[in-house]
C-alpha positions in Angstrom: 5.2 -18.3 -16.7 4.5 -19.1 -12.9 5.9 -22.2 -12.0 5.7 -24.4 -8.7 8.6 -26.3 -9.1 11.1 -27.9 -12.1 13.5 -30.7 -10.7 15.5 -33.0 -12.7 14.9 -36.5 -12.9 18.9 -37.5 -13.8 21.3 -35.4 -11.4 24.1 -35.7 -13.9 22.4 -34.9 -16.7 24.4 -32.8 -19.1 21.5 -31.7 -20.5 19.8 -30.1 -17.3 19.5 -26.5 -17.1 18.3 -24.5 -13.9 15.0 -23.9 -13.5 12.6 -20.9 -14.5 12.1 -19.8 -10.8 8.2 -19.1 -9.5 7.9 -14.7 -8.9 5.6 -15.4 -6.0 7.9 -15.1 -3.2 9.4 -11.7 -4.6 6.0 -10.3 -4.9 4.9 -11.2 -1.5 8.9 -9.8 -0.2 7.8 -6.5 -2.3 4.4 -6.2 -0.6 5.9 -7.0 2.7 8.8 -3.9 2.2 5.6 -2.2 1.0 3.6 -2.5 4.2 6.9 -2.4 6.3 8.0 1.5 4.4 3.9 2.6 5.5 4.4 1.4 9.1 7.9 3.1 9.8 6.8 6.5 7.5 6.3 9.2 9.7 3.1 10.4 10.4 2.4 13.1 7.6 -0.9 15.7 8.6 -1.3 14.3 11.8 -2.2 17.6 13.1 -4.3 18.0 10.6 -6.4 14.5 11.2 -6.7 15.7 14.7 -8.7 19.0 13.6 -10.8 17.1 11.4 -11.4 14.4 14.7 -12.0 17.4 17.2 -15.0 19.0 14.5 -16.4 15.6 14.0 -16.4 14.8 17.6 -16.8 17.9 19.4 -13.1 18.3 21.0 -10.3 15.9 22.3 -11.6 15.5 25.5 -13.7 12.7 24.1 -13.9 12.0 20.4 -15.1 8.7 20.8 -18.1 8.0 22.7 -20.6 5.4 22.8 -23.1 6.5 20.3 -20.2 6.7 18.2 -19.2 3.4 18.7 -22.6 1.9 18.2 -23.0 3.7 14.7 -19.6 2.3 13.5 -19.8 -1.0 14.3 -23.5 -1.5 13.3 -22.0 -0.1 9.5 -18.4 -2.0 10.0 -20.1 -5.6 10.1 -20.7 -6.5 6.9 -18.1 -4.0 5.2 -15.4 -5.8 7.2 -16.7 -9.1 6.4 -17.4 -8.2 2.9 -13.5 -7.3 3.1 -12.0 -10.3 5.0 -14.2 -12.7 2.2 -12.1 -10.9 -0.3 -9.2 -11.3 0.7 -9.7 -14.6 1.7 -11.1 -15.3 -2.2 -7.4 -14.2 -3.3 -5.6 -16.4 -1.2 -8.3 -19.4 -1.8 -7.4 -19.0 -5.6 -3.6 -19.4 -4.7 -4.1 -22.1 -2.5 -6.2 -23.7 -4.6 -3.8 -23.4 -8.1 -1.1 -24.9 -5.7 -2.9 -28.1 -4.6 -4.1 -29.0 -8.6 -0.2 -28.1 -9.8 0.8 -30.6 -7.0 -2.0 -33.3 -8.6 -0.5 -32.4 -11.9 3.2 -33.9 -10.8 1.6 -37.0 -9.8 -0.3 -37.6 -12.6 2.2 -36.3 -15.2 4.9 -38.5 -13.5 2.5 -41.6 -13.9 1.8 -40.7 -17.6 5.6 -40.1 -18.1 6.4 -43.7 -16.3 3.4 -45.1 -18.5 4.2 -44.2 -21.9 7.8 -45.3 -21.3 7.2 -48.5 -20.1 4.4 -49.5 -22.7 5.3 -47.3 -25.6 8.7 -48.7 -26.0 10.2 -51.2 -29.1 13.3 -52.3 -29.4 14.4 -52.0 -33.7 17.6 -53.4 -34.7 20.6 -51.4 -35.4 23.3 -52.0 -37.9 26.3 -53.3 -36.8 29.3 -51.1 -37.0 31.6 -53.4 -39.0 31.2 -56.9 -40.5 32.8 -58.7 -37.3 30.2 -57.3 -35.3 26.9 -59.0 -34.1 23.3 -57.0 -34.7 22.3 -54.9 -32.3 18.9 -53.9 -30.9 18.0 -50.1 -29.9 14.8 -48.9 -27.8 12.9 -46.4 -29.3 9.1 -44.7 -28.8 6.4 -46.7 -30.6 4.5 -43.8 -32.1 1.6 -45.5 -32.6 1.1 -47.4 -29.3 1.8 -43.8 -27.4 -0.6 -42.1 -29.6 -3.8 -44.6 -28.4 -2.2 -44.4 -24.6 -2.4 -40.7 -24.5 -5.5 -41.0 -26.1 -6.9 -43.2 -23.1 -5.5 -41.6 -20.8 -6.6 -38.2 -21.7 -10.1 -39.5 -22.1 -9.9 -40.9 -18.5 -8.0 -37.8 -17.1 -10.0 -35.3 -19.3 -6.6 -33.3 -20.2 -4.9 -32.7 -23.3 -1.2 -35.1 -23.7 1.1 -34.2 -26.1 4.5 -36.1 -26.8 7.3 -34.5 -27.4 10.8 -36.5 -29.8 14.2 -35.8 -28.4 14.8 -33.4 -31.0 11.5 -31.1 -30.1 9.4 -32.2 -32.5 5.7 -33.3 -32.1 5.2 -36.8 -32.1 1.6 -37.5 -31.1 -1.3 -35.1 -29.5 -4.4 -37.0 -27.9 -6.3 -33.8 -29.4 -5.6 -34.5 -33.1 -6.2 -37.7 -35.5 -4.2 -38.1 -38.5 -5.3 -40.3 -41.2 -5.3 -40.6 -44.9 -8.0 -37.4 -45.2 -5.4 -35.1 -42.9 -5.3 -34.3 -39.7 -8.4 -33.6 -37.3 -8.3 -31.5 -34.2 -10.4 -32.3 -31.4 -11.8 -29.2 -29.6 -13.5 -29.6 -25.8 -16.7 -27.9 -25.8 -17.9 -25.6 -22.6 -21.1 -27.8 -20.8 -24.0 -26.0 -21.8 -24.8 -23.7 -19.1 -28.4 -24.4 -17.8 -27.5 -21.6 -15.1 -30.2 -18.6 -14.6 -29.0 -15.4 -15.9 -28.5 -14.0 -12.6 -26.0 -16.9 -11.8 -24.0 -15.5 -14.9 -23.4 -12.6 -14.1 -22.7 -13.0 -10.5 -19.9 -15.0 -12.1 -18.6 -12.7 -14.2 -18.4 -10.1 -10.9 -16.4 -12.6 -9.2 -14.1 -12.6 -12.3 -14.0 -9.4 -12.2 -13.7 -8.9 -8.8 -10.9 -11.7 -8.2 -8.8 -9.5 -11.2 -8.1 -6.9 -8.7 -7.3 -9.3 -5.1 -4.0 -7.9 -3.5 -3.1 -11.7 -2.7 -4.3 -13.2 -6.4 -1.3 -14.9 -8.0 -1.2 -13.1 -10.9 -0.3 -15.7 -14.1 1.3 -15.5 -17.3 -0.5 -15.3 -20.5 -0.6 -18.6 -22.0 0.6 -18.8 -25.8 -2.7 -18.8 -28.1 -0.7 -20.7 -31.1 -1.0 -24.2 -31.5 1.9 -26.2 -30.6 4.1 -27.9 -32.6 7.4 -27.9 -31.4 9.1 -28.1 -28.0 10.4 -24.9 -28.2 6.5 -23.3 -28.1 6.6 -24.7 -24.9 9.0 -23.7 -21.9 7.3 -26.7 -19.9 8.3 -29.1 -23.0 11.9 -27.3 -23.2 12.4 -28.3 -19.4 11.1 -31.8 -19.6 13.6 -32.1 -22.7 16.1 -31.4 -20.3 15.4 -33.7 -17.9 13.0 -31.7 -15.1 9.4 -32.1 -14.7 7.6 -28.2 -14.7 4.5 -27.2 -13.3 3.0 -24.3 -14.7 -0.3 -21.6 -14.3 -1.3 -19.8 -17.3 -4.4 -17.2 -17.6 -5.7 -17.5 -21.3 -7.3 -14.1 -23.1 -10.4 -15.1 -21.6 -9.0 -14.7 -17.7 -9.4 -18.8 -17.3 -7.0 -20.3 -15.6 -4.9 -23.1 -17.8 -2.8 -25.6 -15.8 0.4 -27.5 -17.4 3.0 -30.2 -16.9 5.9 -31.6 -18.6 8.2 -34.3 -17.8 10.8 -37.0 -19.8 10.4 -39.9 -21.0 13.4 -41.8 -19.7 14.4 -44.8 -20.5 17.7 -46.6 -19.3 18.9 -43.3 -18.3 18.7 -42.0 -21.6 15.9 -39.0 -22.4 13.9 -40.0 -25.2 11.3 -37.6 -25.0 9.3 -35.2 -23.2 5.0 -35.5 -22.5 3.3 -32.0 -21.8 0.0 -32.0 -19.8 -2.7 -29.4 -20.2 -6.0 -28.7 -19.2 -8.6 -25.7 -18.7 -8.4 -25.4 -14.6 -12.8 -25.4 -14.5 -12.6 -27.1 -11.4 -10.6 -24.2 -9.7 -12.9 -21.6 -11.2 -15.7 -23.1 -10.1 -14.5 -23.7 -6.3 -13.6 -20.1 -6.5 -17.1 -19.3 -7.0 -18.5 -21.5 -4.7 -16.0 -19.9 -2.1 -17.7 -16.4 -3.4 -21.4 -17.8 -2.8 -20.4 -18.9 0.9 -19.2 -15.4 1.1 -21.9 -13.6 -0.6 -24.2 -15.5 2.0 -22.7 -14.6 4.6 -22.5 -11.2 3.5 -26.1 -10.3 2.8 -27.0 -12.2 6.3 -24.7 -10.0 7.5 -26.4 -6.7 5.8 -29.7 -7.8 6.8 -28.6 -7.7 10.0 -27.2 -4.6 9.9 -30.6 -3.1 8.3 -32.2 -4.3 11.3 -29.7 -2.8 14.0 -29.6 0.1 11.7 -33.4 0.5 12.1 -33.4 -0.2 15.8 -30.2 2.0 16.5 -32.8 4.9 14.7 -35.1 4.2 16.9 -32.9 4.1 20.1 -31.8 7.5 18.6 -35.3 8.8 16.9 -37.1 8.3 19.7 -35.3 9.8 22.5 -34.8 12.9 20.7 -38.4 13.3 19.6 -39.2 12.4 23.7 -36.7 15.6 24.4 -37.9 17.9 21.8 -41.6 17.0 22.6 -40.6 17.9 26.4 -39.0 21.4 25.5 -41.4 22.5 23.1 -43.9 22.0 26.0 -41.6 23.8 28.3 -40.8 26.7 25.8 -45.2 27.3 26.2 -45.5 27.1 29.8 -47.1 23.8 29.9 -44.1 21.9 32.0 -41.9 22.4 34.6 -38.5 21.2 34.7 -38.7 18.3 36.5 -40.6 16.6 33.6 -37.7 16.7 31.3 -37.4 12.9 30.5 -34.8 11.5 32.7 -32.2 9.3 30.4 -28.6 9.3 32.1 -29.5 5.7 32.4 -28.0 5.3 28.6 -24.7 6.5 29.1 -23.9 8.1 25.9 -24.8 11.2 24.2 -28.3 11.3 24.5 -28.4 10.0 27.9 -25.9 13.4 28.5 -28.2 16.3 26.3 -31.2 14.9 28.9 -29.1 15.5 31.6 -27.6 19.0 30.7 -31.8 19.8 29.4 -32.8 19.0 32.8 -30.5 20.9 34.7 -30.4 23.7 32.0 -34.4 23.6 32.6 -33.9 23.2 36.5 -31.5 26.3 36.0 -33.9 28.5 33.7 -36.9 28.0 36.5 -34.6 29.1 39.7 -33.5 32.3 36.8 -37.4 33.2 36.9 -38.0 32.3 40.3 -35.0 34.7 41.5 -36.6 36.9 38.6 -39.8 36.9 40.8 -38.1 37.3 44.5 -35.4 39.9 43.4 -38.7 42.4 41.7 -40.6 41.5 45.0 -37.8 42.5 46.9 -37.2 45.3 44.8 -40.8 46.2 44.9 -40.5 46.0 49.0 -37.0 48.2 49.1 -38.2 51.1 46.9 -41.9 50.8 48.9 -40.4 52.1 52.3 -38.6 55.0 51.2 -41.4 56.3 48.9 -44.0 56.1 51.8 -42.0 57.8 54.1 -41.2 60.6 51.0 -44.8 60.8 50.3 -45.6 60.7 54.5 -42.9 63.5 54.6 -44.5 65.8 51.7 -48.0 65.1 52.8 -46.8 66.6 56.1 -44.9 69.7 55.1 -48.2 70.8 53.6 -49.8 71.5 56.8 -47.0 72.2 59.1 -46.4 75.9 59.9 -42.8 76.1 61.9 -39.9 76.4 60.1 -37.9 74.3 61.8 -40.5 71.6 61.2 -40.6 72.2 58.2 -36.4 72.1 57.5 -37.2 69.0 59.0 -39.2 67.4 56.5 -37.1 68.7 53.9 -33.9 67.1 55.3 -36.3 64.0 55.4 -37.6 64.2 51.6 -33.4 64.7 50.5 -32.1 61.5 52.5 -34.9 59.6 51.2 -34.6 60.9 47.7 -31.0 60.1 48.3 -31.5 56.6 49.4 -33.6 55.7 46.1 -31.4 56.8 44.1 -28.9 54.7 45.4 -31.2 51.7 45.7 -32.0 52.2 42.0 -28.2 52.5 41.4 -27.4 49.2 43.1 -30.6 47.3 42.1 -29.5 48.3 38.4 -25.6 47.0 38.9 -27.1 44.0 40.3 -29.4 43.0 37.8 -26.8 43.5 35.4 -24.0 41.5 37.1 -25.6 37.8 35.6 -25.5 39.1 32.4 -21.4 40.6 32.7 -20.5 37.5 34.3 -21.4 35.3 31.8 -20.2 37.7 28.9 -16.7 38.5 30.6 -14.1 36.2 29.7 -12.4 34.2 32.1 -8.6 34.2 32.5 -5.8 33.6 34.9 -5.8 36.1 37.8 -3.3 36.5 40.7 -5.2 36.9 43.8 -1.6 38.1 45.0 -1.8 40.6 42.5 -5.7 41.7 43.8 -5.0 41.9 47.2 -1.3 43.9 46.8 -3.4 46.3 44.4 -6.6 46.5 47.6 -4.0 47.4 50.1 -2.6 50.0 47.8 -6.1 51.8 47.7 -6.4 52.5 51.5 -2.3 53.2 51.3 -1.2 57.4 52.0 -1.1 58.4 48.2 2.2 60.2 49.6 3.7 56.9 50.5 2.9 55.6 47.1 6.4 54.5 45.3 5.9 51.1 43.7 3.1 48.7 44.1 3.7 45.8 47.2 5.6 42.9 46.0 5.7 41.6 49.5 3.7 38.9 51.6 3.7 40.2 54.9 2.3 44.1 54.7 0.3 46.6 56.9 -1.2 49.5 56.3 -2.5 51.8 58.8 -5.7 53.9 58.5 -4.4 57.3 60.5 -8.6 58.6 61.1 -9.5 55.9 63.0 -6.3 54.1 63.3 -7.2 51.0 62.1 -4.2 48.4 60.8 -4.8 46.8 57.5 -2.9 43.3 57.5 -1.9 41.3 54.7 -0.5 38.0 55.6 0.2 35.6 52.3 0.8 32.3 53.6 2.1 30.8 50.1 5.8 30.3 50.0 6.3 32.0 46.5 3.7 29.9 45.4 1.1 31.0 42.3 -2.4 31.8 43.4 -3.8 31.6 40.2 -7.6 31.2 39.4 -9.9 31.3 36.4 -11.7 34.2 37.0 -12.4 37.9 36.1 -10.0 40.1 37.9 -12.5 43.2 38.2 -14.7 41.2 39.8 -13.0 39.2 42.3 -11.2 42.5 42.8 -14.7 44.1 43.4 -15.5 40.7 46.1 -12.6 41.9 48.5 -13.2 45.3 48.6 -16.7 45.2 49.5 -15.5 42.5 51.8 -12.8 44.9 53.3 -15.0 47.7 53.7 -17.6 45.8 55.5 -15.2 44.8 57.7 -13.7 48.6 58.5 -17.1 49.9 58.7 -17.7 47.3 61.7 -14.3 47.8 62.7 -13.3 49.6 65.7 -10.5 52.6 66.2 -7.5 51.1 67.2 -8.5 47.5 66.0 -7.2 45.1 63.3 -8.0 43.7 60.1 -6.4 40.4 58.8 -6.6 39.3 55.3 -4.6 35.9 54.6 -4.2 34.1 52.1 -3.1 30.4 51.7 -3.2 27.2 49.8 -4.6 24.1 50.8 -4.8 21.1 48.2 -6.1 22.4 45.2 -7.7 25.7 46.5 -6.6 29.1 47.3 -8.4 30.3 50.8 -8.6 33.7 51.4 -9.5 35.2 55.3 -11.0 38.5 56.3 -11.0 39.0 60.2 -12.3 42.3 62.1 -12.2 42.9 65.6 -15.5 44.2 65.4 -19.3 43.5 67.3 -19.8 40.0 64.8 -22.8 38.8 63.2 -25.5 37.2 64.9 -25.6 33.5 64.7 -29.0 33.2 63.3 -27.7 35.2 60.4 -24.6 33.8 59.6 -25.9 32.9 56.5 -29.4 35.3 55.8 -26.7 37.9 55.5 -26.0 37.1 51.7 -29.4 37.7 50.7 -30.6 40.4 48.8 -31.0 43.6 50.8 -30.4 42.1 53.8 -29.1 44.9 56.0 -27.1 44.1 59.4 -25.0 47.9 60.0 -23.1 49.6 63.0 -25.4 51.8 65.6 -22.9 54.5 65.0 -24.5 54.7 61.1 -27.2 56.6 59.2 -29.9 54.5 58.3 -30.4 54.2 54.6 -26.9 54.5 54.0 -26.3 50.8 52.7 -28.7 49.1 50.5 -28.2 45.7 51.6 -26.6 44.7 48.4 -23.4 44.3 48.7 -22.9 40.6 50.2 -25.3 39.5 47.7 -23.5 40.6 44.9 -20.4 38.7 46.7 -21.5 35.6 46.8 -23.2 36.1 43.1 -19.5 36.6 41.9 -18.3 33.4 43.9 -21.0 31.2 42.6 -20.0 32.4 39.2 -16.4 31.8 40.0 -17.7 27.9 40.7 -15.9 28.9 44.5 -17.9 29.5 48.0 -18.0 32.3 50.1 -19.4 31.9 53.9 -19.5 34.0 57.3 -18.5 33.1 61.4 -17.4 34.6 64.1 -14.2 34.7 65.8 -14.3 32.9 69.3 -12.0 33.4 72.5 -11.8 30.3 74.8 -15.0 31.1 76.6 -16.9 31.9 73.8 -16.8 35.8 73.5 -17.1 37.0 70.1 -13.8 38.6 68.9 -15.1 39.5 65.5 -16.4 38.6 62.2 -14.3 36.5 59.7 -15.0 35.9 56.2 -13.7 33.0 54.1 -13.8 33.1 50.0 -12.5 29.7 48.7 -11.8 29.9 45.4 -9.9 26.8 43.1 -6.1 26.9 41.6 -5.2 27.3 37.6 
């Protein structure tokens, strides 16, 4: 039994008992340890959850984005609505129960006050001895409370039954008795002129309410026909002087609302009356509550159908724009610049048009450098083969033999210098492909230019690799002083990077710079940090660079050498796979020339920038 309240009517009764105590606030103290122990558990598979977020979402850096955020809240309207009406149906059922049992007191307090006002004779008593007068005692008029109850349960449409002081049943609104027996007077359901649809959305809601987290749930109310207080706990209670309220759930699931309270009369209980009814009224605002919600909800899921169609759309159509675009591409038909611009969108989409565009933008410079590198090619291997064919042409016709030593020594340098144009022009086409196959890890540039300084180092005087930051090796042939000077304080110089290749970028560097490099001259490498980068120096002391080609020099076979060398010896390759490594290394590489106060040129100085781990 749930009860709202039982309070007694006489303080001092004797006969008052405490009351059966409503389990609604344990349940709702339960639920809240409940919620309270899943708050404060600790986090079980978090790790786990975060794998599962990083596949769906491509990664941590950014696992929710805005497409995302469009797709879940176009599909979270109407389910969170749909939710929020539930639980809102649960709690409408409990508040509704609790404003009918507080109608109940009233009107089982006015029937109690009723039937002992108006119900009431007064039958005399014998006296207890012959001396004493005849007394009068008050007593219920059967009867008279029998057609009371009977009006008053018409007008109130509930059931009244009255209780004797010793539990037994003294009248029942329900029941006529006369000389043919006793007749039982059953309420019949309204006939339901309802579609059949309406039916059995009411039967969901039943169903739906029996399983509400915040849905009171009630007792099951007795199915055998009263007779005697102690059937009753409400009639027991009003016997002993409180009025009870009580919810009840019948095998049908429908809600059955009852109240008891004495019948009191000069202080003295004479009786209890017990209230029932069939709580229709609550089912059907329950319902009513449900077809507010069930409104709202399918205005909500229409509106969702229709974001959910234009969200396809925003998507659909973007993507077919894209795919229409690359297919185009993929057979020649576009150039990059026609990739359909949408950055404007700020979400996924508007990001795979901007990584197809500059993928595209990157795949057309590939072919154009394609094109230039095979016409420079073409234009490298072209010279030495018409001076080979010039020279053998020639030695058929000559007839000295110096002359024609000569033009042998001609036809093996030039033989020489394509095969190591072939050599280079095969290293360099394969360098794009390396570079993006080789992983990148951290690399000490300490490590690099300690290892460089060891190459050029008397393999006599080799004992342990330098550890030092201030070193200088000298060149003995041409006395030339190799200087390292690492301005870093013990400092990492750590990049991302592949160390055979950055290693490859300062030795070309280096010997470029000694084969400019005059005897008895310098050459400076330093190496410092600044903010965020790691800048690395090579000076020579040598002619310089001429200041219109400060920056032609990085371009394939470009070719700027001393007088003192051979022609031929240098393909013109070797800055140019430089700054291919740099660019790959997301750093910059440029060329200047070292100035005195009146503008002489001391040198050449190169500068690789590269950025810190």
């Amino acid at each position: 039994m749930s009860e709202k309240n039982s309070k007694p009517l006489i303080p001092n009764s004797p006969k008052s008992k405490p009351s059966t105590v409503s389990d609604t606030n344990t349940k709702k103290n339960r639920r809240n340890r409940f919620f309270s122990a899943i708050r404060h558990a600790p986090p079980q598979g978090s790790k786990e959850l975060d794998q599962i977020l990083d596949l769906y979402w491509g990664g941590s850096e950014r696992r929710i984005t805005g497409l995302t955020l469009r797709i879940i809240a176009v599909n979270a309207i109407a389910l969170v609505i749909l939710m929020l009406g539930v639980l809102y149906l649960g709690q409408s059922q409990n508040n509704l129960i609790e404003a009918k049992l507080e109608t109940f007191q009233a009107e089982i307090e006015l029937v109690s006050a009723a039937i002992s006002e108006g119900a009431v004779i007064e039958v005399p008593t014998k006296p207890a001895s012959i001396l004493d007068a005849p007394g009068t005692q008050k007593q219920l008029d059967k009867d008279q409370a029998t057609k009371m109850m009977r009006r008053m349960s018409k007008t109130m449409n509930k059931r009244i039954r009255l209780f004797a002081n010793d539990g037994s049943l003294l009248a029942d609104s329900h029941q006529l008795t006369g000389p043919g027996g006793v007749i039982q007077i059953v309420d019949l359901e309204p006939v339901d002129h309802s579609l059949y649809s309406i039916q059995i959305i009411k039967d969901v809601t039943t169903f739906i309410i029996s399983f509400l987290p915040d849905r009171r749930i009630l007792p099951r109310y007795p199915e055998i026909e009263i007779t005697t207080a102690k059937q009753s706990s409400d009639a027991q209670n009003a016997l002993n002087g409180r009025v009870s309220l009580s919810a009840w759930a019948n095998k049908e699931n429908r809600i059955i609302l009852s109240a008891a309270a004495p019948i009191i009369i000069e202080n003295e209980i004479m009786g209890g009356v017990l209230l029932t009814r069939l709580a229709k009224d609550i089912e059907e605002g329950i319902i009513d509550v449900w077809w507010d919600i069930l409104r709202v909800f399918l205005g909500t899921l229409l509106v969702t159908i229709l974001l959910s169609i234009y969200l396809s759309g925003a998507i659909a159509r973007p993507l077919k724009r894209l795919a229409r675009a690359a297919e185009r591409i993929r057979s020649g038909h576009l150039s990059g610049d026609e990739i359909p611009d949408l950055s404007y969108r700020h979400d996924e989409i508007g990001e795979l048009s901007i990584v197809l565009k500059d993928m595209t933008q990157a795949l057309w410079q590939r072919m154009d450098s394609i094109e230039r590198f095979a016409a420079d090619v073409a234009h490298e291997l072209k010279n030495p083969l018409t001076s080979l064919k010039s020279a053998v042409e020639t030695a058929a016709i000559v007839k000295k033999k110096s002359d024609h030593e000569k033009l042998m020594n001609i036809i093996k340098h030039d033989a020489e210098r394509l095969d190591r144009l072939i050599t280079d022009i095969s290293n360099a086409s394969r360098l794009d492909t390396e570079l993006s196959r080789e992983a990148y890890e951290p690399t000490d540039i300490r490590k690099i230019l300690h290892n460089l300084l060891d190459i050029y180092q008397n393999p006599l005087d080799r004992q342990k690799p330098f550890t030092k930051d201030h070193v200088t090796v000298n060149l003995p042939q041409d006395d030339i002083n190799i200087i390292l000077d690492i301005q870093a304080d013990d400092e990492d110089l750590n990049v991302y990077g592949i160390e055979v290749r950055l290693s490859q970028v300062f030795q070309n560097l280096l010997n470029n710079a000694l084969s400019f490099s005059k005897p008895h001259s310098n050459i400076k490498i330093q190496a410092s940090v600044r903010l965020n980068a790691i800048v690395i120096t090579i000076e020579d002391e040598g002619r310089g660079i001429p200041e219109n080609k400060l920056e032609s020099i990085f371009e394939r076979f470009y070719s700027e050498r001393p007088d003192h060398e051979d022609y031929g010896r240098h393909s013109g390759l070797g800055l140019s796979i430089c700054k291919q490594i740099i660019d790959a290394h997301s750093g910059r590489i440029f060329a200047e020339n070292r100035k005195d106060l009146s503008g002489s040129i001391l040198g050449a100085k190169f500068t690789v920038i590269l950025t810190r781990a």
